[in-house]
Every structure is written in C-alpha cells, then in structure tokens.
C-alpha positions, 0 to 999 in steps of 0.5 A: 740316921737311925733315930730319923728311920724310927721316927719317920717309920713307927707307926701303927701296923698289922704284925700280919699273922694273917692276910688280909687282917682280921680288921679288914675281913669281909663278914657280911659275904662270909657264910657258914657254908663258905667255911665248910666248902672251902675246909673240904677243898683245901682237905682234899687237895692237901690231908694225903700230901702234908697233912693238916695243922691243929691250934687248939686255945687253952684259955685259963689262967691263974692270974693276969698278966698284964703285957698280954693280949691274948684271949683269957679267963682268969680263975684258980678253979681247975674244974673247969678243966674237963668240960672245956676239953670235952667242948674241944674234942666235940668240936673236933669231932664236928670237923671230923664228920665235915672231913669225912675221913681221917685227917693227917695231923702233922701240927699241934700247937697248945696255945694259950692262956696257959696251957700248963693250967690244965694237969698232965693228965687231962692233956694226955685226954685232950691229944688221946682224944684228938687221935680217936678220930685222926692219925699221925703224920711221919714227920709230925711237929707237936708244940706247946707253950709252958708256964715256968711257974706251974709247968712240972716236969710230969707235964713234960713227960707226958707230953714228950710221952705224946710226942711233943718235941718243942716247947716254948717257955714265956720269960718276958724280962727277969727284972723285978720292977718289970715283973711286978708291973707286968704281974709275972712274978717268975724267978730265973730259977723257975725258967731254968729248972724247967729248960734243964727238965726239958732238956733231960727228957729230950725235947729238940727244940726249947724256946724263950720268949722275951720282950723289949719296951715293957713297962719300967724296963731299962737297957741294963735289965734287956741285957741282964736277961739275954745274959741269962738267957745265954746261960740255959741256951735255948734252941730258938727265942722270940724277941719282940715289941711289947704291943701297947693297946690298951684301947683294945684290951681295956684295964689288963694294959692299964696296971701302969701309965703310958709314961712308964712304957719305953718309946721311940729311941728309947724302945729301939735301942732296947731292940738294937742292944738286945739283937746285937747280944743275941749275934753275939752269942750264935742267935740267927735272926729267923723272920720277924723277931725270932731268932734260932741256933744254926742247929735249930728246925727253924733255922733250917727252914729258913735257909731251905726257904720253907719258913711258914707263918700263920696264926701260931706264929713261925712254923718250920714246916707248911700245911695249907689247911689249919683247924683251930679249936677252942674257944676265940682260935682262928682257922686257915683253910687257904682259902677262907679265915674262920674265928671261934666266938670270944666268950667262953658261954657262947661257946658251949652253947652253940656246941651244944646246938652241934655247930661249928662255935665260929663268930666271923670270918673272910673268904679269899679273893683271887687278889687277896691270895696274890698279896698273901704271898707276897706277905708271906714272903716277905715275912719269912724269906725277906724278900718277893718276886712277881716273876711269875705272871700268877705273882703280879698284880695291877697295882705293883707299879704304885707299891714301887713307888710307894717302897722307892723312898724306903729304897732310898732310905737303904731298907729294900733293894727294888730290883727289876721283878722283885724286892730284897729287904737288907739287914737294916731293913729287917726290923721295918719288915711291917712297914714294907708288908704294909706298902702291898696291903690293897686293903689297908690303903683302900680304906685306912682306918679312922681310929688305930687298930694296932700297934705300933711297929717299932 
C-alpha cells in the first residue's frame, strides 16, 4: 500500500516556505512603493508588541557543495568580508529610516553560503552594527548556521557573547562515497568537536542537519549517520529530501548522474528507516522534516500551537514583519514579499544608488492571505479549520473534493469545518498544502518548477 501512496503522490510540489511561491508572485503590479507601505504597516501594527525578524544572507563560500541550492559564490578571498558587511549594515540602515524609529529585534538568523566563512570578528561587527540602530527584544532568539569544518570555537564564543543560543550544524551524511559526490568532505570528528564546543559554551538549542535520497546514499549509511548522530544528541535535526534540480541550479547538481541519485522506494525507504531510528531514540517529528527532543524551544512551540514557518524555516516563535538582508534574501512584511537581487554586483550598486537593492516581489491579495493560513497551519500544526468565517473561501467545497481521495487513502481526516493530517499523512504534508494553493492550480506550470515531494 505504501509503495502505491508513493508512487501515486511523488510529484513536483512547492515546500511552501512561502505563500503564494515565488513562482507565482504578481511583479508586474508590485511596486517599490507597494514594499514600503506595506513594511511601514505591518511596523506599526506589530514592532512595540513582538518585535521584528532579521535573515541576513551571507554568501561565501570556500567551496561548492554540490546538494546545495542556495544562492552562493565560491572564493577562498576573505577580503571580501568587509565590504559585503558594510553593504548589509547600509542596507539596514535604508530600512531603518523607512521605519522611522527603533525597530525590536527579537530574530536574527545568519543564513548562508556559510556564514562561519566570515572571521568572529567581522560578525561581531556585523550584529554590533545591526544594534546601532535597533534594540533588544526580552525574549530574543538569535541563530545561526555553522560549518563543522571551519567554525571554531571563538566563532562560537563571540556569537554566544552576542547572545546567540542556537546553532545548526550541516552534517548531510557521514559516508564517504556520499561526501566525495557531494564534495563535503567533513569527518564525524569535526561535527562533533564543534557540538561538544557549543555545548560547553552554553548554547540551548544545536541543531544537525541531514539528508536522505543524496547521490550513491544507501539505507546502511542513513542508519550509520543517525547513529552517530545519537551519539552527540543534538537538541533538534532537520531530516529531509534531497531537492534534485538540476534544470535549476545548472552544473552544481551535475557533478553526478541522475541515476545515481536514490528515487521512489528506494528514497522513501530511506525516509521510513531514518524516522523511524529517530522515534527511537526520543526525536519528535515537529512540521515538516524537523524533529526535536521534548526538551527543545521547538518542540514546545509545536505543542503550544505557536510553530511558525517563513523564509528561515521553523521558528519556535512569530513576528509578522521579516526583514531580509543581503544579497538574494527575501522580506515578509505579512502583507507583501520582497526578494533582493541575485547578483552580488547589482547589489552593491544599487546600494550605492541609496535604494532598497529588491529585484521582485508580490503584494498579498485578501484571498492570498486566507490560503497563507491555511498553509501555515497545515505546516506546522497538521491540521486547519475554516470555523471561523475569516478562514473560508469560496473554493472550499473543490478542495474537499479534491483531498476525499487522500481521505480515502487514509492521509486526512475531512472533518466537518476542517482537516487533520494522520500520521501516515505526514510525510504528504506537501501534496495536501497543494489541494488549497488557488494559484497552482489556476495556472499549473508548463515546464517543473520544484522538486519532487517524496
């Protein structure tokens, strides 16, 4: 029965880290304009309250990992260091006089690239200056992401200095056929001198990062990488699909053939085996391919129903308003998107020009925001409700018809103003966010855009 559900379900999907998808932005009626009335509203309504979110882009890296998506430039120069963080705190600058007063930070989130490519130093200089023109929050959460291989323990002290508490670590898989396709060569040695580094300094939540259906990856290495990822127990790991798009990330997903990449069953299994070690060993499954220790700020959030999922990712807390800096980072003002340009060149310059460096970005329709929170808490909470007359939507009665044969294949329960996604639905959480995304299935796309959801 699974091997059919698998079969009848993998199919390209959005991960919905956003709604609508950047695919499906309206450009052509976003202004400049619409990004900065819409920041100055959501400011308003919400900076005195929760405070604001902060992901700032740090691009460089030493070398190129193949597995990765993200935006990057590869470059062993670390001159490059000051000049980017002095476009960043320009940048934050620009927002800051939009703002018009003092915003609440209460996240930050390093993000990469690898942000550990930057010495400790130059990120203190980064926050420091980030603080010049903000304040604190009380109950901050700042995060960031580490390389084991170049992260050192003064990186972690400075940044715990700067009240850093979390910190994730990209592990990926520890077999060595796997790491040479993947070009990230990284020894259990190195993940573990840097969790037990941060685990002596006080950080509160560390985080792993692994990933199933990578090139030449067998069941054997998934299970000898959650066992010693058992051994160092870090408090939460994010276990997910490899994204294969190589139609998108041209000849960084090409340093193998696609026959050498796990698929179907084969990659499910992967899946089903992994999860199950992790139950084993007290990891609870917390939205979509994360999971937590009961003693872990995410874990909490989901129980409290407060899980929130933007751009970074899971948050264990919400802010309505999400500034993103550097270079390709997106912004979430609620009620409109806005991404930064791609190209490190453009970037500068338009710095230079004292603009805002954005190259698109979507304004939310009334409906747009409905079908965001049915997403939202699909992803996070497994389940949705239109109960409240502010959740319907006219085209609910063709979602359910639409999701009656995932009920039927035991993955919902249709209940009689809502949804509940059982446990054997979880991992189909993509396919039934699709059944609500109005945008999708208006105009379903001509060439695939993502990736595939199992």
């Amino acid at each position: 029965m699974k091997n059919l559900l698998i079969q009848k379900y993998n199919v390209p999907g959005p991960r919905y880290t956003s709604y609508p998808t950047v695919p499906y932005w309206d450009e052509t009626n976003f202004t400049y304009q619409n990004w900065v009335d819409t920041l100055k509203k959501t400011f308003t309504e919400s900076n005195h309250s929760e405070g604001i979110s902060l992901y700032i882009h740090l691009p460089f890296c030493e070398s190129l990992c193949t597995f990765c998506g993200c935006n990057k430039r590869i470059t062993k120069n670390h001159n490059v260091e000051h000049p980017y963080i002095d476009a960043v705190l320009k940048e934050w600058t620009l927002y800051c006089k939009i703002l018009g007063e003092k915003p609440l930070i209460k996240e930050i989130h390093l993000g990469g690239g690898t942000p550990t490519f930057f010495s400790a130093k130059n990120l203190e200089d980064l926050i420091n200056g980030l603080f010049s023109h903000a304040n604190k929050a009380k109950d901050y959460e700042f995060s960031f992401e580490g390389h084991p291989n170049n992260t050192s323990r003064e990186h972690l002290q400075k940044l715990y200095d700067l009240g850093f508490r979390r910190v994730s670590f990209g592990v990926q898989d520890y077999s060595e056929k796997v790491q040479k396709a993947i070009h990230r060569i990284q020894p259990f040695h190195n993940v573990a001198k840097v969790t037990f580094w941060a685990r002596e300094i006080g950080y509160t939540s560390i985080g792993h990062d692994i990933i199933f259906g990578l090139p030449f990856q067998e069941l054997d290495d998934v299970i000898d990488t959650i066992e010693k990822t058992k051994s160092l127990q870090p408090d939460r790991l994010a276990f997910y699909s490899y994204a294969h798009v190589p139609w998108i990330k041209g000849n960084g997903q090409r340093g193998f053939r696609d026959e050498d990449v796990p698929k179907d069953e084969e990659k499910r299994k992967l899946y089903e085996v992994g999860k199950l070690l992790l139950y084993e060993n007290d990891y609870l499954e917390i939205g979509m391919d994360h999971f937590a220790l009961k003693t872990d700020s995410l874990y909490k959030s989901f129980e409290n129903g407060k899980l929130h999922r933007n751009f970074m990712g899971y948050s264990s807390s919400k802010t309505q308003l999400m500034i993103g800096l550097g270079v390709s980072s997106i912004g979430d003002s609620w009620y409109s998107f806005a991404q930064n340009v791609k190209n490190l060149e453009d970037y500068y310059q338009i710095l230079e020009w004292d603009k805002l460096p954005f190259l698109r970005g979507h304004l939310l329709t009334e409906e747009d925001l409905v079908i965001r929170k049915h997403i939202l808490n699909l992803m996070c909470q497994f389940e949705t409700s239109w109960k409240e007359k502010s959740n319907y939507f006219d085209e609910i009665p063709d979602v359910l018809v639409q999701l009656k044969e995932m009920e039927n294949d035991g993955l919902i329960i249709i209940q009689n103003d809502g949804i509940l996604v059982t446990e054997a639905g979880k991992p189909f959480v993509r396919n039934i966010c699709m059944a609500f995304d109005l945008r999708l299935k208006r105009k379903a796309p001509e060439t695939q855009l993502f990736s595939m959801t199992i």
